[in-house]
N, C-alpha and C positions, 0 to 999 in steps of 0.2 A: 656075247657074254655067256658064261658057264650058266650053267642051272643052276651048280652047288654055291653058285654068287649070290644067289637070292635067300633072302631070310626065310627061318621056315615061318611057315600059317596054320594057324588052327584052325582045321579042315573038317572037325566035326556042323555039324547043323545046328543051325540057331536052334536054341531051346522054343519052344511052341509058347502062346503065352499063357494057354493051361496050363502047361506044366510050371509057370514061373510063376501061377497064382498057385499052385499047389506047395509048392516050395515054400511061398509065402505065407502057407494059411499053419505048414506045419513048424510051431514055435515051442518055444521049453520056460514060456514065462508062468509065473504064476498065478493064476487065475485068480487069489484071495489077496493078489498083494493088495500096498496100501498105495493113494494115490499117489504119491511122489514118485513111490518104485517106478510108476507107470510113464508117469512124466520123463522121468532120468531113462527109462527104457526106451521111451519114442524119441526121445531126443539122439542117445547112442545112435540107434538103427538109421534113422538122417543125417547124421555124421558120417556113418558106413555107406551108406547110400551116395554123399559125396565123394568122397572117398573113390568108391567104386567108382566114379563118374570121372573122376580124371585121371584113374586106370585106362580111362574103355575102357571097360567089365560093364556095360550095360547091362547084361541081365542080371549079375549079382546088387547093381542099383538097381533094378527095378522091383527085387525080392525087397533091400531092404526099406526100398520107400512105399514100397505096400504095408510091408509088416509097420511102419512107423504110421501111416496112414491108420492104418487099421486101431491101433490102440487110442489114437486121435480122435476117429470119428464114429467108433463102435464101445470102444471099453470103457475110455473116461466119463462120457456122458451119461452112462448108465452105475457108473461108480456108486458106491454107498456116501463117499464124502465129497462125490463132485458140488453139489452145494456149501459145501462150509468149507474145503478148501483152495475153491477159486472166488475171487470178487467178481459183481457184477458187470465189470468190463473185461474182464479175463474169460467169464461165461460169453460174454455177445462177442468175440472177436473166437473164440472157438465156433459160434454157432453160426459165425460168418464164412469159416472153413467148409463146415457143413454142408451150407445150401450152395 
């Protein structure tokens, strides 16, 4: 079989996974939104994250389920209205994500 018979492959190197938590860490959200924004935002980036994931684009999923992680287990919690705008079972299944 010819050479020119085979498909091409992307033959650069896997991204390191510094650099895929880097990628991750740098986002364009805003830091004073209100909690929903947040929600609808980690929800999006988990979306893209599957997404990505039945490309294969593994790394581009693993950027966006860091980033969606991240606003999950670092931003909401410390929210100004994560108490009045989640219920008490809505807080214990987050803080089941958590631990």
């Amino acid at each position: 079989m010819a050479s020119n018979q085979h498909p091409q492959h992307d033959r650069r190197r896997p991204a390191m996974i510094s650099e895929l938590a880097a990628r991750a860490s740098s986002n364009d959200w805003n830091e004073n939104g209100a909690f929903k924004y947040f929600l609808r935002l980690a929800e999006r980036y988990r979306k893209e994250a599957k997404e990505a994931v039945a490309r294969n684009d593994l790394e581009e999923a693993f950027v966006a389920f860091a980033r969606s992680a991240t606003i999950v287990l670092e931003i909401l919690p410390v929210h100004r209205d994560y108490l009045t705008s989640l219920s008490n079972a809505q807080r214990n299944n987050l803080t089941l994500v958590r631990t």
